[in-house]
C-alpha positions as CSV (number, residue, x, y, z in Angstrom):
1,X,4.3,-1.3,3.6
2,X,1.4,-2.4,5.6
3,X,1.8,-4.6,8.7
4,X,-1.3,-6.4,9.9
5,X,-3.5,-6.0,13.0
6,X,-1.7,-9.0,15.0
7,X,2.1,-7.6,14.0
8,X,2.7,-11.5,12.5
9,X,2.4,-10.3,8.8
10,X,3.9,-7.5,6.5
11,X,2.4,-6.5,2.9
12,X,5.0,-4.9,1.1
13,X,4.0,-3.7,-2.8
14,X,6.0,-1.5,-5.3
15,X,6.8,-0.3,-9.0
16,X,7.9,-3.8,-9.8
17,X,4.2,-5.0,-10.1
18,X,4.4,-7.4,-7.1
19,X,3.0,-7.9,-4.0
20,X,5.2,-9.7,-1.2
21,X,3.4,-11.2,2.4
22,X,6.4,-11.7,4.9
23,X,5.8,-13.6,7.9
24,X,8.0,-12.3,11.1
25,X,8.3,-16.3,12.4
26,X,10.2,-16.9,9.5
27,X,13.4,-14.0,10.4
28,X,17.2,-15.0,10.9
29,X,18.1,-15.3,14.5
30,X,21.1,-13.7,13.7
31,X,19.8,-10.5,12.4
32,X,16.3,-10.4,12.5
33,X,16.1,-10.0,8.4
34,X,13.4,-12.0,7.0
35,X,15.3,-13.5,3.6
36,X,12.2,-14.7,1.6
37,X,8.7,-13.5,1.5
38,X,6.1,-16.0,2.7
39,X,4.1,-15.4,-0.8
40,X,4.8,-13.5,-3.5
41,X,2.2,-12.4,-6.3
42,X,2.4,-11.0,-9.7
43,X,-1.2,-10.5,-10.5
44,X,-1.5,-6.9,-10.8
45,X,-0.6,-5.3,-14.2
46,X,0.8,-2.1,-12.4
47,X,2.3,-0.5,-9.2
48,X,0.9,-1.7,-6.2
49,X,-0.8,1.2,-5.1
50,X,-2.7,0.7,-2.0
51,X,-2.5,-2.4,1.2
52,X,-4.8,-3.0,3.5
53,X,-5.6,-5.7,6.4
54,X,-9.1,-6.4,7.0
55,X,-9.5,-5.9,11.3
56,X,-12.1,-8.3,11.8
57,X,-10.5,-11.5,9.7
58,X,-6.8,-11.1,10.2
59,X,-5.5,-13.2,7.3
60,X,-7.3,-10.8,4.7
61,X,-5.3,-8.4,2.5
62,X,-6.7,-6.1,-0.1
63,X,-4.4,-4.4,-2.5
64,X,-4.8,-1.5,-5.3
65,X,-2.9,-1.8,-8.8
66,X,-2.5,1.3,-10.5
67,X,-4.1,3.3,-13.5
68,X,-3.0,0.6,-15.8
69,X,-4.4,-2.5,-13.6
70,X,-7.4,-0.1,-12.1
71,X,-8.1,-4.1,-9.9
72,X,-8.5,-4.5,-6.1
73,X,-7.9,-7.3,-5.3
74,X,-8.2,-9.8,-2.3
75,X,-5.8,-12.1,-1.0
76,X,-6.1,-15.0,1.9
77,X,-2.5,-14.4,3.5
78,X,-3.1,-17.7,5.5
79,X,-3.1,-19.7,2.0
80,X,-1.7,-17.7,-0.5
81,X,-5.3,-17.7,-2.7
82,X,-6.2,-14.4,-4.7
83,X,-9.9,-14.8,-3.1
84,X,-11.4,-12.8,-6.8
């Protein structure tokens, strides 16, 4: 899990291949619980290994598949686009 610089987004990756971008607008006013990810990817061919949120352009996320995907890979959290 990775949240980003400005606290709006959360990167969450796993075994499972995919990479989820929640957006904290988007939470139940009952609970708080955020019940669908914003975007949901499932372009690496292994665990997502490794999030990170550019500081200096705050829709930017890079994320690391594992030894079977060996791919970082960039992502514009604003759109949705896999930027390579």
């Amino acid at each position: 899990l990775k949240w980003a610089p400005g606290g709006r987004f959360l990167a969450s990756g796993g075994n499972d291949n995919l990479l989820n971008i929640w957006d904290d607008r988007y939470t139940s006013t009952a609970n708080r619980a955020c019940e669908q990810s914003l975007f949901r990817f499932d372009q690496h061919q292994a665990a997502v290994k490794a999030l990170a949120w550019c500081p200096w352009q705050r829709h930017l996320l890079a994320s690391g598949g594992g030894t079977a995907d060996r791919m970082i890979r960039f992502w514009n959290a604003h759109t949705g686009v896999c930027l390579n």
